[in-house]
VEXZA-117018 format. One record per residue (C-alpha): residue number from 1; residue in three letters; x, y, z negated. Coordinates in Angstrom, 3 decimals. Layout:
N
<node num="NUM" residuo="ALA" px="X" py="Y" pz="Z"/>
...
//
This chain:
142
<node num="1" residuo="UNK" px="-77.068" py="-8.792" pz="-52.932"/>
<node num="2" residuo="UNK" px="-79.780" py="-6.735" pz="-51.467"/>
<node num="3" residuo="UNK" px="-82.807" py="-8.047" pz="-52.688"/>
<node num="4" residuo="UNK" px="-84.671" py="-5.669" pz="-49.962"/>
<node num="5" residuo="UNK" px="-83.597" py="-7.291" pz="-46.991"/>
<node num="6" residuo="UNK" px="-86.347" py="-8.702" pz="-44.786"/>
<node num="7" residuo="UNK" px="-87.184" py="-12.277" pz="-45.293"/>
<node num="8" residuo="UNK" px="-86.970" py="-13.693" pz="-41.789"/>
<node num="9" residuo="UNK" px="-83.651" py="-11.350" pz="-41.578"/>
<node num="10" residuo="UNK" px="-80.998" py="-14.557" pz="-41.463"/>
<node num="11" residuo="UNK" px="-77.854" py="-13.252" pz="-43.636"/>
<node num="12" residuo="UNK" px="-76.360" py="-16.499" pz="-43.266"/>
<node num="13" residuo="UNK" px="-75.530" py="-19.354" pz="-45.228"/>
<node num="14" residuo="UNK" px="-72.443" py="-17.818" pz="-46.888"/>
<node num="15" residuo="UNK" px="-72.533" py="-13.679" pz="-47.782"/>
<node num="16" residuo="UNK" px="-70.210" py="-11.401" pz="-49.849"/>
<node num="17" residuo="UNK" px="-71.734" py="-8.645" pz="-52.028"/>
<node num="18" residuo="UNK" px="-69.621" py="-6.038" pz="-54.568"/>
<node num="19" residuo="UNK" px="-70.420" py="-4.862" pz="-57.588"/>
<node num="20" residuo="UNK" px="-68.145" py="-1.410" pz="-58.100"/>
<node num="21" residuo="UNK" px="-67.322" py="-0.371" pz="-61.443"/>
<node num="22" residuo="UNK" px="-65.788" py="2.748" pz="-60.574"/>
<node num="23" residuo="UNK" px="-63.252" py="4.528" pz="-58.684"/>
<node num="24" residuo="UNK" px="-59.428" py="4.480" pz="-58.350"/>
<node num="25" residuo="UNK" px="-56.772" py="3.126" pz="-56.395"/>
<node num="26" residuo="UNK" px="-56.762" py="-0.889" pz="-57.722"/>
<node num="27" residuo="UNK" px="-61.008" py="-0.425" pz="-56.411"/>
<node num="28" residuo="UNK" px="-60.606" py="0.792" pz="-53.026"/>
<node num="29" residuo="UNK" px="-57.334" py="-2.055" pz="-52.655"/>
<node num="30" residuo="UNK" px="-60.221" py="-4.953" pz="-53.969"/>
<node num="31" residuo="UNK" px="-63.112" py="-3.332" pz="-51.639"/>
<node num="32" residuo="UNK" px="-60.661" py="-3.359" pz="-48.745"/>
<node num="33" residuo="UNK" px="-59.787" py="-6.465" pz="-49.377"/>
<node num="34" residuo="UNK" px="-63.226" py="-8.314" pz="-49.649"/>
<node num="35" residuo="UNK" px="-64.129" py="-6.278" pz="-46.404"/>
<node num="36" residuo="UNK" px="-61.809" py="-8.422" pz="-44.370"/>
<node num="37" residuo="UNK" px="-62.722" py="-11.552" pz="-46.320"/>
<node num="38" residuo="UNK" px="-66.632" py="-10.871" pz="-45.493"/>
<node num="39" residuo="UNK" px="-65.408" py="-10.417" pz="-41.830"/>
<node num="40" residuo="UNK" px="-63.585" py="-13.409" pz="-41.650"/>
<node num="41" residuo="UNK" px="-66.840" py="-15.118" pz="-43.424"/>
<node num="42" residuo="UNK" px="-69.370" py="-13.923" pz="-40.752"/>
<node num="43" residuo="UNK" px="-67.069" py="-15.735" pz="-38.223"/>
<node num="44" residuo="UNK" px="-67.211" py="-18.541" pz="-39.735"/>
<node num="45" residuo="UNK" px="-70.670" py="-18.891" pz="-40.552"/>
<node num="46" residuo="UNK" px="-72.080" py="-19.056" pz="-37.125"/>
<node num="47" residuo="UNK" px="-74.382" py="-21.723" pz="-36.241"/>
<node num="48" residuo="UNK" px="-74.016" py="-23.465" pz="-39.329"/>
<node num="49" residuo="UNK" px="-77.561" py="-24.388" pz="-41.672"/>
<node num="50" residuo="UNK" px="-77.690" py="-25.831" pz="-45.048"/>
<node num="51" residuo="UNK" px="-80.481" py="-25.818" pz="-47.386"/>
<node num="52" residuo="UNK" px="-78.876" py="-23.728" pz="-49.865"/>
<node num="53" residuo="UNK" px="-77.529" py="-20.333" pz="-49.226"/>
<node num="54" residuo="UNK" px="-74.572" py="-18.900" pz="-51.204"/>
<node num="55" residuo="UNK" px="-73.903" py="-15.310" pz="-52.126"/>
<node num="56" residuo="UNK" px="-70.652" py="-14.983" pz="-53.744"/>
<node num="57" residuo="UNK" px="-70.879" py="-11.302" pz="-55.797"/>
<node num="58" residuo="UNK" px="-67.436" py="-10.005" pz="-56.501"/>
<node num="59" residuo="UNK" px="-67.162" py="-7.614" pz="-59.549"/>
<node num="60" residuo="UNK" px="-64.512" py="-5.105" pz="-59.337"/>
<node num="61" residuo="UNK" px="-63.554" py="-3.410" pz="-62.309"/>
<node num="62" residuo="UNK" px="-63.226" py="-0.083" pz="-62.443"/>
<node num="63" residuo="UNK" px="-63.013" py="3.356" pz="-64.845"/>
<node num="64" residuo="UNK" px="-66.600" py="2.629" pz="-65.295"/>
<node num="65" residuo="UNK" px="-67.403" py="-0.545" pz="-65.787"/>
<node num="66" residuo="UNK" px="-65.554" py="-3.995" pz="-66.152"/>
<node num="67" residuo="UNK" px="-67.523" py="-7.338" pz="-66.086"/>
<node num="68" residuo="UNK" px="-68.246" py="-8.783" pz="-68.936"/>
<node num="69" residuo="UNK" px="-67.242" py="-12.377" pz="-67.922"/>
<node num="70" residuo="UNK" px="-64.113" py="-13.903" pz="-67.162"/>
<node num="71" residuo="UNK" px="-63.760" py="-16.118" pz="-63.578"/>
<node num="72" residuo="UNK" px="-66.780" py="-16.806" pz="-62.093"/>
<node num="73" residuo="UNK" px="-70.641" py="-18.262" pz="-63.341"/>
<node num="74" residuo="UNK" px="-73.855" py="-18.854" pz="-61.519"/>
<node num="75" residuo="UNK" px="-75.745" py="-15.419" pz="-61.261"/>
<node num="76" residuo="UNK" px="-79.440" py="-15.930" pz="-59.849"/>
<node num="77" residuo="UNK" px="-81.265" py="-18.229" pz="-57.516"/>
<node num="78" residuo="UNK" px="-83.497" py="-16.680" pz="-55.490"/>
<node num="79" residuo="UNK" px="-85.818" py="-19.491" pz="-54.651"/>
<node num="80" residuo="UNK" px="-88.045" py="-18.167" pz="-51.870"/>
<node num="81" residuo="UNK" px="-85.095" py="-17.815" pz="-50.036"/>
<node num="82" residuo="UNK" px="-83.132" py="-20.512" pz="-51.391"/>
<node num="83" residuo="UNK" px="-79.951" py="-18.358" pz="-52.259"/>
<node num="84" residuo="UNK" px="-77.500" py="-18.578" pz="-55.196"/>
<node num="85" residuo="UNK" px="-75.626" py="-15.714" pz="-56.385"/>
<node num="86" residuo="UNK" px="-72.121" py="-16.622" pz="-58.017"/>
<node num="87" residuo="UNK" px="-70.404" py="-13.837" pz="-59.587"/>
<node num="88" residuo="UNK" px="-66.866" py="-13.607" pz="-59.645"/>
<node num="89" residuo="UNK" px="-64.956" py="-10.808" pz="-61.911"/>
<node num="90" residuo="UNK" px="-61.934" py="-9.715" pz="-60.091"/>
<node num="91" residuo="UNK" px="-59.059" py="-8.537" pz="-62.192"/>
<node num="92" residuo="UNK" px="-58.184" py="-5.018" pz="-62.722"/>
<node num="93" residuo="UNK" px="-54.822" py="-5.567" pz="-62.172"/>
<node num="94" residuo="UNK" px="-54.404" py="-6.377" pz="-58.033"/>
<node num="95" residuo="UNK" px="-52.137" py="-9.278" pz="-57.485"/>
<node num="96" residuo="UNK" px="-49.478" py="-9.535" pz="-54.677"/>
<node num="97" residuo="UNK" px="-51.965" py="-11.524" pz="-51.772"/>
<node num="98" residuo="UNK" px="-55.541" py="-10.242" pz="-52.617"/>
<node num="99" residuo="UNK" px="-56.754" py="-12.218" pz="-49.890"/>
<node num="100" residuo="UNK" px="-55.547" py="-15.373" pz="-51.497"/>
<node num="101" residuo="UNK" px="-56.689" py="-14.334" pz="-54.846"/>
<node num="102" residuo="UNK" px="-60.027" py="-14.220" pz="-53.211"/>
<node num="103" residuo="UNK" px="-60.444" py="-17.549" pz="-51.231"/>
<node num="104" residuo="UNK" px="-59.034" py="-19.034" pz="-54.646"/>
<node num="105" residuo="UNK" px="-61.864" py="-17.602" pz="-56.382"/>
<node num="106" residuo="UNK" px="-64.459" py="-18.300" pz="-53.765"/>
<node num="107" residuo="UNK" px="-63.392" py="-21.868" pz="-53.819"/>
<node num="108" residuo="UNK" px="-63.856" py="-21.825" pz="-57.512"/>
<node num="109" residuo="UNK" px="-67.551" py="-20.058" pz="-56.995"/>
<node num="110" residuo="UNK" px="-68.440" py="-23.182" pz="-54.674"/>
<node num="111" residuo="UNK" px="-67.109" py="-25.498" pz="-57.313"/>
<node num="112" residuo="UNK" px="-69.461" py="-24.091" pz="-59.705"/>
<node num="113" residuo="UNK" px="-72.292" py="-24.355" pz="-57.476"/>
<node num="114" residuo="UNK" px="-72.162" py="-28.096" pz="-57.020"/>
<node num="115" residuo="UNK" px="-72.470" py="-28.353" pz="-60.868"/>
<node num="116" residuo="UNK" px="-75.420" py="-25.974" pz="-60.841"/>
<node num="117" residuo="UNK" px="-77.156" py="-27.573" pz="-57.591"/>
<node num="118" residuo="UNK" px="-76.464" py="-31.359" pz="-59.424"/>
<node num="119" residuo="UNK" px="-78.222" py="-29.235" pz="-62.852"/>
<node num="120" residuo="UNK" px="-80.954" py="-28.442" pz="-60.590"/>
<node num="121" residuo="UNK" px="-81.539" py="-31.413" pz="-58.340"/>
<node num="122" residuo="UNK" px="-80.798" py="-29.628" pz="-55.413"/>
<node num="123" residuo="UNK" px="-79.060" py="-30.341" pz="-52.257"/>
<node num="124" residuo="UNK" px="-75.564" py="-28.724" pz="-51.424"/>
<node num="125" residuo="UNK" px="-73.140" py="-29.687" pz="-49.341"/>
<node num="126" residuo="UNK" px="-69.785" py="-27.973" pz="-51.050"/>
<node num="127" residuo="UNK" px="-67.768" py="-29.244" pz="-48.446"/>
<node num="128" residuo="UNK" px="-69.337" py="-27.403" pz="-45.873"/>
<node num="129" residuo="UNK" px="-68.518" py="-24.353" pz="-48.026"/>
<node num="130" residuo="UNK" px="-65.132" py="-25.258" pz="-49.061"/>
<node num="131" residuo="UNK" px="-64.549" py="-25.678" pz="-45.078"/>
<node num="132" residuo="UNK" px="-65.729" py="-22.282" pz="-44.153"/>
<node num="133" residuo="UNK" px="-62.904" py="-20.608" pz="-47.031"/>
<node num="134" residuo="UNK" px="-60.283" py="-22.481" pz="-45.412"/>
<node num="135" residuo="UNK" px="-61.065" py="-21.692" pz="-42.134"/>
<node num="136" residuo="UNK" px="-60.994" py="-18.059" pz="-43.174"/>
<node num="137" residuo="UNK" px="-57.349" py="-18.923" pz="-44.140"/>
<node num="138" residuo="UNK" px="-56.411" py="-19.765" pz="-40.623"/>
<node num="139" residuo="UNK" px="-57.890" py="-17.063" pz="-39.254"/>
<node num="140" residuo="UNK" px="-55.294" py="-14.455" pz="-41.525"/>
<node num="141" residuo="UNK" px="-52.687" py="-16.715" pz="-40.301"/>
<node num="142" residuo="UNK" px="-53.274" py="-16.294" pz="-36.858"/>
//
């Protein structure tokens, strides 16, 4: 996540950031991959609010770095702009449906967030979340 964007900048309820850890084929299949999921996301997000912001982080591993962390785990909460980063580490191997892979592991980010949020006595609708992943799913079926 770019900590540098403007603060009145709206990125939406819902973004998807990378973290590279190198170079090769299985990296540029992931990165392609979470492009058209992050498309699919900013058409989903439109018009929708919620008090808490999500920013699912996907960690690719590459020749230069792996993640450190199996699945996915809270990352930070960026308070001022009420945003929390889950990280998800991808697997170097790239399965047979990416996309799917993805929206599995997206789902599983928002599941983690409604334990966090409860942790932290904050408000989050995971529904609302959950929703937006699935309608990402009709939109590849279409």
């Amino acid at each position: 996540m770019d900590l540098n964007q403007s603060e009145n900048q709206d990125i939406g309820i819902l973004s998807v950031s990378t973290l590279v850890g190198g170079s090769g084929a299985n990296c540029q299949a992931w990165q392609f991959a979470i492009k058209t999921f992050r498309h699919d996301i900013k058409k989903c997000i439109q018009g929708r609010t919620t008090p808490l912001k999500l920013d699912l982080a996907f960690h690719i591993p590459g020749n230069m770095l792996k993640p450190d962390f199996y699945g996915v785990r809270t990352g930070s909460y960026f308070k001022k702009m009420s945003i929390l980063a889950v990280q998800i580490a991808l697997p170097e191997e790239f399965p047979e449906n990416a996309l799917v892979h993805i929206r599995h592991e997206a789902h599983q980010a928002i599941d983690e967030s409604v334990r966090w949020a409860a942790k932290n006595h904050l408000e989050f609708d995971a529904r609302l979340f959950h929703q937006i992943v699935y309608q990402c799913e009709e939109i590849e079926s279409n």
